[in-house]
C-alpha positions in Angstrom: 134.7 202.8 103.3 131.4 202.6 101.7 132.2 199.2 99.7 133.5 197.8 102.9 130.1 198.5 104.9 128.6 196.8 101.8 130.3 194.1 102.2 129.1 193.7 106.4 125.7 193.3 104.7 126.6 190.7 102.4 128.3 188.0 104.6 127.0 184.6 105.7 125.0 185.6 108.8 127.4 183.8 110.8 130.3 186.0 110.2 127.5 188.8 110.1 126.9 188.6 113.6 130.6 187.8 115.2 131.6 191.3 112.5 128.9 193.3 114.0 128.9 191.8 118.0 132.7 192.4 117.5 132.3 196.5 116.1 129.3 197.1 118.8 132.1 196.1 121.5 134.5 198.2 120.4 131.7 200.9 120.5 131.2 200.3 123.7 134.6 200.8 125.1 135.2 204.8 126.2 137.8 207.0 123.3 137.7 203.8 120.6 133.8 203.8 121.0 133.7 207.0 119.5 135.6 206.5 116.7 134.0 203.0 115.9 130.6 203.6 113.6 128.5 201.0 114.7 125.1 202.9 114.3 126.5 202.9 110.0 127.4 199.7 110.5 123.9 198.4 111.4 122.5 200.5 108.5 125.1 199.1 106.2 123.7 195.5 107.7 120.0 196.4 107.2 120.3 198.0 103.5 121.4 195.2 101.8 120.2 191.9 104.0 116.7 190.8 104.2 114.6 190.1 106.9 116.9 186.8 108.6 120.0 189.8 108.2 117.8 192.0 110.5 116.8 189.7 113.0 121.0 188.2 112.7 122.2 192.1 113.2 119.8 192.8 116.3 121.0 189.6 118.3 124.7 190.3 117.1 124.0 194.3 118.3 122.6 193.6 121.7 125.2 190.4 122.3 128.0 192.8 121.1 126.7 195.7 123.5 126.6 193.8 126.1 130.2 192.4 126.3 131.4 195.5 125.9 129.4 197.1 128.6 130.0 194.4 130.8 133.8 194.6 130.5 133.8 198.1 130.9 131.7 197.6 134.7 134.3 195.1 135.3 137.2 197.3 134.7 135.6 200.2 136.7 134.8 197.8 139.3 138.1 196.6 139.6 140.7 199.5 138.3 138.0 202.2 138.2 139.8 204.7 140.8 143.4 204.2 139.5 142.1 204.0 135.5 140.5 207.8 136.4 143.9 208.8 137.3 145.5 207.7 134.5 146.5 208.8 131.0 143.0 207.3 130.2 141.7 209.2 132.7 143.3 212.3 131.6 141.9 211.5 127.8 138.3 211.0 129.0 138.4 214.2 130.8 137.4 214.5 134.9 134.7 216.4 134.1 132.7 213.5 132.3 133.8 211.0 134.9 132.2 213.2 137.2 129.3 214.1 135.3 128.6 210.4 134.6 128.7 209.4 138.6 126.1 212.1 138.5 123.8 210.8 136.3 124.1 207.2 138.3 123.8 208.4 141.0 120.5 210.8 140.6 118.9 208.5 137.7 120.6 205.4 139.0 119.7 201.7 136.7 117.3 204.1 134.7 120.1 206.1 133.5 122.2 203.1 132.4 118.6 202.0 130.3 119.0 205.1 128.3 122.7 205.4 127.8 122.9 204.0 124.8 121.2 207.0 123.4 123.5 209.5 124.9 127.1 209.9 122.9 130.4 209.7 124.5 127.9 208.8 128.4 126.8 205.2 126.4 130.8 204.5 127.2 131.6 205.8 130.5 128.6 204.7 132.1 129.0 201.3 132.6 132.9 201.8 133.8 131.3 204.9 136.3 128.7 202.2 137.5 131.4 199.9 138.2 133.2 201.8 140.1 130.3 203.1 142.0 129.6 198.8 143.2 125.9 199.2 141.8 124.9 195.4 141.5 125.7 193.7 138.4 122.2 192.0 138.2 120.5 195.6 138.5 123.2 196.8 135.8 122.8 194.0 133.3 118.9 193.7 133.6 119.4 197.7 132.6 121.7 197.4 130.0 119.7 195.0 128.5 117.1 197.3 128.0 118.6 199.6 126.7 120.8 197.7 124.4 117.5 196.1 122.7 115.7 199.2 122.5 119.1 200.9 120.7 119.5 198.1 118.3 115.8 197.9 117.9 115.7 202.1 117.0 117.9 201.5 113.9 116.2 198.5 112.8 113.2 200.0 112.5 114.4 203.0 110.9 116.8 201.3 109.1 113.5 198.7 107.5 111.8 202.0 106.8 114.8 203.8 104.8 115.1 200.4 103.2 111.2 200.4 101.9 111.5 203.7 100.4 114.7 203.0 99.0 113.1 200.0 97.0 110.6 203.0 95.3 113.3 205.3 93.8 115.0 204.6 90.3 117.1 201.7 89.6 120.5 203.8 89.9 120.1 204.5 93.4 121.9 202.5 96.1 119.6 200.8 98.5 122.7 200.6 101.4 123.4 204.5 101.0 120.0 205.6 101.3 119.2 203.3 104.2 122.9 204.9 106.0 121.7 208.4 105.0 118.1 208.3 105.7 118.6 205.9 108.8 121.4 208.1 110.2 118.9 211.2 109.5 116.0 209.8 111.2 117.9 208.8 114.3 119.6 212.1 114.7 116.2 213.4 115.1 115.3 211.0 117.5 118.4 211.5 119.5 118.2 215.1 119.6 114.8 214.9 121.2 116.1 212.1 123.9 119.5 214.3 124.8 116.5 217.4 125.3 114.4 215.6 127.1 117.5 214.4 129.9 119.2 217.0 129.7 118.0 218.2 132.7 119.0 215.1 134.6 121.9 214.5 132.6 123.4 217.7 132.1 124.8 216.6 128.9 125.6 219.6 126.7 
């Protein structure tokens, strides 16, 4: 696993970005998203590319997230009633479908701005906002947002872990103490956003 994410960062940065757009759309569909890494991914990206491999894995992020998202609004716009009563359905659970149309519909395009930063909701959201006919304009202009200011959060902190990485002995791997120190970092910055919306939210 960790060789592989090694070698993410160490493609030609055309294959670099259709590898990550391609991982941060299957992180965006609901069940497969969660089992799809694409916060280590960008961390693998980050700790052993350079500063073109940065600015490659931000547009490849936000591109990726974006396709996803906007197939999962489709889908919900289109087969969102008879998808929620369907073995999908069944696996995502009624009680997130009807916690997400929730969120929508008391935080409405805000909500979808921060749903990247909220597990398992970054998924459901865009298919619950499909199916709830919010505008696709108002949805995408959102997702946008949000999608930059996700893949921007772990290039930051993965640029940072990278730094610090560059002052420790020779031995040490620069990728696997950008993953652990990145993924560190943004757990602590998640935790505080999940706190902070959980009263809107109601994400436990």
């Amino acid at each position: 696993m960790v060789d592989a994410l090694a070698q993410v960062g160490e493609l030609p940065l055309v294959l670099l970005m259709a590898v990550l757009g391609v991982v941060m759309l299957f992180d965006a569909v609901p069940l497969l998203g969660v089992l799809v890494p694409g916060d280590v991914a960008i961390l693998a990206a980050v700790g052993v590319g350079g500063a073109a491999t940065g600015a490659a894995t931000f547009t490849a992020v936000v591109a990726g997230c974006l396709a996803g998202w906007s197939l999962s609004f489709l889908v919900g716009r289109r087969w969102g009633e008879r998808l929620r009563h369907s073995r999908v359905g069944e696996w995502i659970g009624e009680a997130r479908w009807t916690a997400a149309e929730g969120i929508l519909q008391r935080g409405g395009g805000r909500m979808v701005l921060v749903a990247p930063f909220l597990p398992v909701f970054n998924a459901l959201l865009p298919l619950a906002a499909g199916g709830l006919r919010m505008s696709y304009r108002r949805f995408l202009a959102c997702a946008t947002g949000g999608a930059a200011a996700w893949a921007g959060l772990y290039l930051v902190l993965g640029t940072a872990s990278r730094s610090l990485a560059g002052l420790l002995p020779g031995e040490v791997s620069p990728m696997l103490f950008t993953m652990a120190v990145g993924l560190l970092l943004a757990g602590v910055v998640l935790m505080g956003t999940r706190r902070r919306l959980r009263a809107v939210t109601e994400v436990r």
